[in-house]
C-alpha positions as CSV (number, residue, x, y, z in Angstrom):
1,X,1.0,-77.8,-45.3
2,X,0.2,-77.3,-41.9
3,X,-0.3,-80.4,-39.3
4,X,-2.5,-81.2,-36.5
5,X,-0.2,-84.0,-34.6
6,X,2.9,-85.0,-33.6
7,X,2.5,-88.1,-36.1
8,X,1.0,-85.6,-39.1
9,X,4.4,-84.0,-38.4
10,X,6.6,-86.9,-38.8
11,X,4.7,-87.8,-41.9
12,X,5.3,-84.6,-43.0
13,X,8.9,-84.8,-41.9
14,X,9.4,-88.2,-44.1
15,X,7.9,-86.3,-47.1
16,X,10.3,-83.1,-46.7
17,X,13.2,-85.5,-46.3
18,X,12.4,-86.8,-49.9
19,X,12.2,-83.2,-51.1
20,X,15.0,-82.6,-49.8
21,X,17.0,-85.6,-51.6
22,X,18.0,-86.7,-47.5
23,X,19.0,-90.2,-47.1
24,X,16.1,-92.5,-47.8
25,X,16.6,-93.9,-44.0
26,X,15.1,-90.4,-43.1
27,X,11.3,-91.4,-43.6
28,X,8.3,-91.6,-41.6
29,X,9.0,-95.0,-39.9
30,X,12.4,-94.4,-38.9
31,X,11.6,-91.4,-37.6
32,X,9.2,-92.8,-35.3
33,X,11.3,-95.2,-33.7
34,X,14.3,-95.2,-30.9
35,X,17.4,-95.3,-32.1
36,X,18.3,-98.0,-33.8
37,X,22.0,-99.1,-34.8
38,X,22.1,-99.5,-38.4
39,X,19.1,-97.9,-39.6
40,X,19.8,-94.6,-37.4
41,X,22.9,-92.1,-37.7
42,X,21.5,-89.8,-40.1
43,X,20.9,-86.7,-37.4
44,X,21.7,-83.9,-39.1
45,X,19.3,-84.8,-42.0
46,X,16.2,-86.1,-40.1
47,X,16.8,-82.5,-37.8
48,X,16.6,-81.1,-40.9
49,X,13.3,-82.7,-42.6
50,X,11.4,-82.0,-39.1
51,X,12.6,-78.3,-39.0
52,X,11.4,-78.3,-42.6
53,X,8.3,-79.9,-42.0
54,X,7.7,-78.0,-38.4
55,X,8.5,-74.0,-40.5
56,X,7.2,-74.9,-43.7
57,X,10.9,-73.3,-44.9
58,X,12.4,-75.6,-47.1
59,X,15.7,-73.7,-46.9
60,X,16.1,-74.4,-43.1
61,X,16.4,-78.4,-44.8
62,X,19.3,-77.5,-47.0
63,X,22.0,-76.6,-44.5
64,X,25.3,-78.0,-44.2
65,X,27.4,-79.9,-42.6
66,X,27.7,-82.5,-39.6
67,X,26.1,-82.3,-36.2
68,X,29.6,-81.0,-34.6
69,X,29.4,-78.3,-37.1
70,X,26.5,-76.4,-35.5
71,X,27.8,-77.2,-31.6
72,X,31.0,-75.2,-30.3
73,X,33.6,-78.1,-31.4
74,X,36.4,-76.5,-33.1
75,X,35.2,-73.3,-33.7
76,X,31.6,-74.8,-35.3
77,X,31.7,-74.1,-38.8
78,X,27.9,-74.3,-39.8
79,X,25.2,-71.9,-38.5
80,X,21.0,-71.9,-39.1
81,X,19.5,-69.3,-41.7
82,X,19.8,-65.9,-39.9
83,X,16.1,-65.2,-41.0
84,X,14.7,-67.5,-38.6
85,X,17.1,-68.8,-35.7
86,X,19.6,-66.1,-33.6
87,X,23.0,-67.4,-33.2
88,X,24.1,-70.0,-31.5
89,X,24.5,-69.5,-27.5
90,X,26.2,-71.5,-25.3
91,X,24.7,-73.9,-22.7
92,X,25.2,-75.9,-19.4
93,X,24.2,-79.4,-18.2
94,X,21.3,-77.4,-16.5
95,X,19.3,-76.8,-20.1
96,X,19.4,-80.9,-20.3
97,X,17.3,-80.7,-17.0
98,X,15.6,-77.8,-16.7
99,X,12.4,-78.4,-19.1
100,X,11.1,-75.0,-18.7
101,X,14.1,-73.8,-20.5
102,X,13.1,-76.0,-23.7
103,X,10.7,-74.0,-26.5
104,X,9.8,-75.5,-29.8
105,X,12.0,-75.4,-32.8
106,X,15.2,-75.5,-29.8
107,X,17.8,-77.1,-31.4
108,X,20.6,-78.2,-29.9
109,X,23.7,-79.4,-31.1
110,X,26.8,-81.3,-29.5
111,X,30.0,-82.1,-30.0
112,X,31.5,-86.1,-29.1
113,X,34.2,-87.1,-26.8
114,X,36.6,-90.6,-27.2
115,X,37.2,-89.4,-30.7
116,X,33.6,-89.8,-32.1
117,X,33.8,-86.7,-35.5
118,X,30.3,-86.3,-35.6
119,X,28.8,-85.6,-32.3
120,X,24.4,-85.1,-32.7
121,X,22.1,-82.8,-33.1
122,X,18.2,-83.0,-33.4
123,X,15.4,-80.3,-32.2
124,X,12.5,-79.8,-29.8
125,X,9.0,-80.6,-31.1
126,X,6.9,-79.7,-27.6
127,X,6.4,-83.1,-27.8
128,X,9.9,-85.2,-28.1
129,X,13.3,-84.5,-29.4
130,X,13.9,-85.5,-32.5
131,X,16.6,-85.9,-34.7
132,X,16.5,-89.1,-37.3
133,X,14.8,-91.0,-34.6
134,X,12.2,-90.0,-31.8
135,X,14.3,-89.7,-28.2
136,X,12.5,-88.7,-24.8
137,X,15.8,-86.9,-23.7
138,X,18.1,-84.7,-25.0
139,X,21.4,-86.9,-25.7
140,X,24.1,-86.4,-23.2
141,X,26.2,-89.8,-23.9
142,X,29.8,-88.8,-24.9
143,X,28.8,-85.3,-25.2
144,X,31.9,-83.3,-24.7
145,X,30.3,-80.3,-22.1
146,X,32.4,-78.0,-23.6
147,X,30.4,-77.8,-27.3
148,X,26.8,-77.7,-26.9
149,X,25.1,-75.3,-28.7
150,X,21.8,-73.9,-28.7
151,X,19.9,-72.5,-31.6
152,X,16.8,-70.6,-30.6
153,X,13.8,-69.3,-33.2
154,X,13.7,-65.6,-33.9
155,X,10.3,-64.0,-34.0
156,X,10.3,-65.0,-37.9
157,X,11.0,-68.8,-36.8
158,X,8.2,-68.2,-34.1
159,X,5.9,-67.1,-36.8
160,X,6.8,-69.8,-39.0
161,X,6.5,-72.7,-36.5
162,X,2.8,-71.2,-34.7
163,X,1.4,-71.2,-38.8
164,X,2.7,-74.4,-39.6
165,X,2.1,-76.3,-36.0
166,X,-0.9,-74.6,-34.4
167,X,-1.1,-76.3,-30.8
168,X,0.2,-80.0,-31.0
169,X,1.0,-81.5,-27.8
C-alpha cells in the first residue's frame, strides 16, 4: 500500500513488523520515538519493517542476522536480496557528514567497539534514519571505523521505493 508521509510510513512500518512476526517492540509508537533504553535495541528488525514498508517487498523483512552481520565486522556474514540492493561498499566518516551522499533506502550498517556483538544498523528515509527508533543522525557512538557498510538500492530497489513512497519529505 503506498504512503503519502513519513508518519503513514511508520504506521505502515509497525503493520509490516507484525507481518513479519518482528518483536512486538517494533510498532508504530516505538518507532516514532528516540531511543529509548529498554524499549529500543531491536535495529535489525525495525530496519527491516521500514524497508518493508518503504519497497512494498516483504522479502527485504525476512533477512537474517544481527546488525554486525551486514557491516564489514568479521567478514559480515549477511547480505540484502540481490534483486534490489548491490553489495555492500565500504565507507568513511565523510558519508556520516556529507548529506549529499545519503539517497533513500541507504542503509548502513556498523560494527561496535569495547566488545559490544551487535553493532546497528537502520536506513535512510529522506526524511530521518531509522532503525527501531527515529534518529536525526546516522549513529557513530562506539562504531568501530573499520566495519561500516553501505547498502545502496539497485534500479529495481529504486523502482520499488519511487512506487511505494512517491515524494515524502
Amino acid at each position: 500500500k503506498p504512503v503519502s508521509s513519513f508518519d503513514a510510513l511508520l504506521q505502515l512500518a509497525g503493520k509490516c513488523a507484525r507481518e513479519l512476526g518482528k518483536n512486538t517492540r517494533v510498532n508504530y509508537e516505538n518507532l516514532k520515538k528516540g531511543y529509548t533504553k529498554g524499549i529500543h535495541g531491536l535495529c535489525t528488525q525495525g530496519t527491516q519493517a521500514v524497508l518493508y514498508a518503504m519497497t512494498g517487498v516483504k522479502a527485504i523483512g525476512k533477512i537474517s542476522g544481527n546488525a554486525a552481520y551486514f557491516s564489514f565486522k568479521n567478514g559480515g556474514k549477511s547480505s540484502f536480496l540481490s534483486s534490489y540492493y548491490i553489495d555492500k561498499i565500504k565507507i568513511g566518516k565523510d558519508y556520516w557528514k556529507d548529506k549529499s551522499k545519503w539517497q533513500i533506502g541507504d542503509v548502513i550498517a556498523v560494527g561496535y567497539t569495547d566488545g559490544k556483538p551487535y553493532g546497528h544498523i537502520q536506513v535512510w528515509t529522506g526524511t530521518k534514519w531509522m532503525s527501531d527508533f527515529s534518529q536525526n543522525a546516522i549513529q557513530s557512538s562506539h562504531v568501530d571505523w573499520t566495519t561500516p557498510a553501505l547498502w545502496r538500492l539497485n534500479n529495481n530497489g529504486i523502482s520499488a521505493v519511487k512506487k511505494q513512497m512517491g515524494s515524502i519529505s
